[in-house]
VOPA-857912 format. One record per residue (C-alpha): residue number from 1; residue in three letters; chain; x, y negated, z. Coordinates in steps of 0.5 Angstrom, whole numbers, always signed. Example, Ala and Ser with C-alpha at 12.3 -4.5 7.8 and 13.67 -1.06 7.14 Angstrom:
<rs>
@i=1 | aa=ala | ch=A | px=+25 | py=+9 | pz=+16
@i=2 | aa=ser | ch=A | px=+27 | py=+2 | pz=+14
</rs>
This chain:
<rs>
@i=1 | aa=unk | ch=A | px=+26 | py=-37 | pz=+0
@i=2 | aa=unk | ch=A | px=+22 | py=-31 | pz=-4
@i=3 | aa=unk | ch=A | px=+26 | py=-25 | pz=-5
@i=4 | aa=unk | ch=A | px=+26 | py=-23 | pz=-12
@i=5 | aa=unk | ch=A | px=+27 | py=-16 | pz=-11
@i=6 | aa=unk | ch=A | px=+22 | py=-11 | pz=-7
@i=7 | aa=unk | ch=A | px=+24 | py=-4 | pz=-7
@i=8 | aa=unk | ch=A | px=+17 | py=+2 | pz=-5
@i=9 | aa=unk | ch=A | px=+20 | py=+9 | pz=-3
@i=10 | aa=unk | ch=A | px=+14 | py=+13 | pz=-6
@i=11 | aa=unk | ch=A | px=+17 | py=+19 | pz=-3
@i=12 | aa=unk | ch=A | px=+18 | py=+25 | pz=-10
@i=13 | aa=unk | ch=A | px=+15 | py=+28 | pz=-15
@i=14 | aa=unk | ch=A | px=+12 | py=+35 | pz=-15
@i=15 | aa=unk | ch=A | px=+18 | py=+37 | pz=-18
@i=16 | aa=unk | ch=A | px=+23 | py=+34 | pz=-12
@i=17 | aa=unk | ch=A | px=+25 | py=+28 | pz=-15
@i=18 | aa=unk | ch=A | px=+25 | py=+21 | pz=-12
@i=19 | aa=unk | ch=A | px=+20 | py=+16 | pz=-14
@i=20 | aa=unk | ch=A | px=+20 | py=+9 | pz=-12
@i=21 | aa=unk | ch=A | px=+17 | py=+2 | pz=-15
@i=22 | aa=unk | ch=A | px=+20 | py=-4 | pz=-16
@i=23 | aa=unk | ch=A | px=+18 | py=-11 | pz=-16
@i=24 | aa=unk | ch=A | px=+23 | py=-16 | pz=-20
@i=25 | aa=unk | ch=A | px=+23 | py=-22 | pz=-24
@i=26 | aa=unk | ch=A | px=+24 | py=-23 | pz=-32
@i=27 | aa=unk | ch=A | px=+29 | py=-28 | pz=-35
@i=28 | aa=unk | ch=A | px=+23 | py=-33 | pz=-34
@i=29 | aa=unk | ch=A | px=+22 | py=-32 | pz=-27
@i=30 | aa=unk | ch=A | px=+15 | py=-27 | pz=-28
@i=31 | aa=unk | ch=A | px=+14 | py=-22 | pz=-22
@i=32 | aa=unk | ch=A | px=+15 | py=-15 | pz=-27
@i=33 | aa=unk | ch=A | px=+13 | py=-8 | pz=-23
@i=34 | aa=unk | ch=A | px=+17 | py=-2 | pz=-25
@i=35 | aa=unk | ch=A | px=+17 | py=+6 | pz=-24
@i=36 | aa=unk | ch=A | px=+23 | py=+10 | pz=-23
@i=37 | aa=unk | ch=A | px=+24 | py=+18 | pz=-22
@i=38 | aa=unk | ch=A | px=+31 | py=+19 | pz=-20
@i=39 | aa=unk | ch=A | px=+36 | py=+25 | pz=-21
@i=40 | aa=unk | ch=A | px=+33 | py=+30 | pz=-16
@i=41 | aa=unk | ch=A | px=+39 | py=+35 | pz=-18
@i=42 | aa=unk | ch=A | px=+46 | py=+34 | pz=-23
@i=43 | aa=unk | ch=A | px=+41 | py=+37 | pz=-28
@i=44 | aa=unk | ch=A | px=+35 | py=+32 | pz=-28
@i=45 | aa=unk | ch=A | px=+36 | py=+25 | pz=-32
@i=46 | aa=unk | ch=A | px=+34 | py=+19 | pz=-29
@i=47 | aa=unk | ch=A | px=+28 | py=+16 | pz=-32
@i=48 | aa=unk | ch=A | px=+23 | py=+9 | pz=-32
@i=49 | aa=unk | ch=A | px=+18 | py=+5 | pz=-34
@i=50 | aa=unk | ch=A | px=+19 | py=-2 | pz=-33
@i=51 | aa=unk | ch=A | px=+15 | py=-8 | pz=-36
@i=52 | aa=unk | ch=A | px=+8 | py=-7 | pz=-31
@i=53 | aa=unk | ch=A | px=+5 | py=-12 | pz=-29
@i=54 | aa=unk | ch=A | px=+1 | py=-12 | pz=-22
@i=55 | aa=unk | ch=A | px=-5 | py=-11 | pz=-26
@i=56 | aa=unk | ch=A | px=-3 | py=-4 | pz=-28
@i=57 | aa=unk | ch=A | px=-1 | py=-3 | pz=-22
@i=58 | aa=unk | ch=A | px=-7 | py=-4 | pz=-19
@i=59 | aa=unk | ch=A | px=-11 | py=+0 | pz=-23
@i=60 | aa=unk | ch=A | px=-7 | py=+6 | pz=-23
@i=61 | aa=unk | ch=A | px=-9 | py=+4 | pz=-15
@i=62 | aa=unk | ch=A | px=-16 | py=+5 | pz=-17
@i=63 | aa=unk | ch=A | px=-15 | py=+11 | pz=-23
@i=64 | aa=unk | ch=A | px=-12 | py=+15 | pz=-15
@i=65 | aa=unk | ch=A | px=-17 | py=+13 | pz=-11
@i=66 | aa=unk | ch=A | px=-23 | py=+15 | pz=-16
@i=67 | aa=unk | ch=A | px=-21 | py=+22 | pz=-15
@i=68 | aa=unk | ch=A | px=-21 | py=+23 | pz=-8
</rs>
């Protein structure tokens, strides 16, 4: 059995809210990546990308580690 959700803790922002990036499935059964920011306080406002793909993740990946 595959699972069809996976959730990476990412740790948090500069600003203290937390980050994580999920990996679900569409309606047609197609690997989906998205990217929350949390609530770090009552203040902030939840907030998400979703519709990624693995390429653009891996991209972002390579965007990172070209600046090392």
């Amino acid at each position: 059995m595959k699972p069809t959700k996976i959730e990476y803790d990412l740790g948090q922002t500069i600003y203290g809210q937390p980050l994580r990036l999920v990996r679900g499935m569409d309606s047609a059964g197609n690997a989906v990546w998205t990217l929350h920011r949390d609530q770090g306080d009552q203040r902030d406002d939840s907030t998400f990308i979703t519709g990624l793909n693995t390429e653009h993740i891996l991209k972002m990946t390579e965007a990172a580690k070209s600046l090392r």
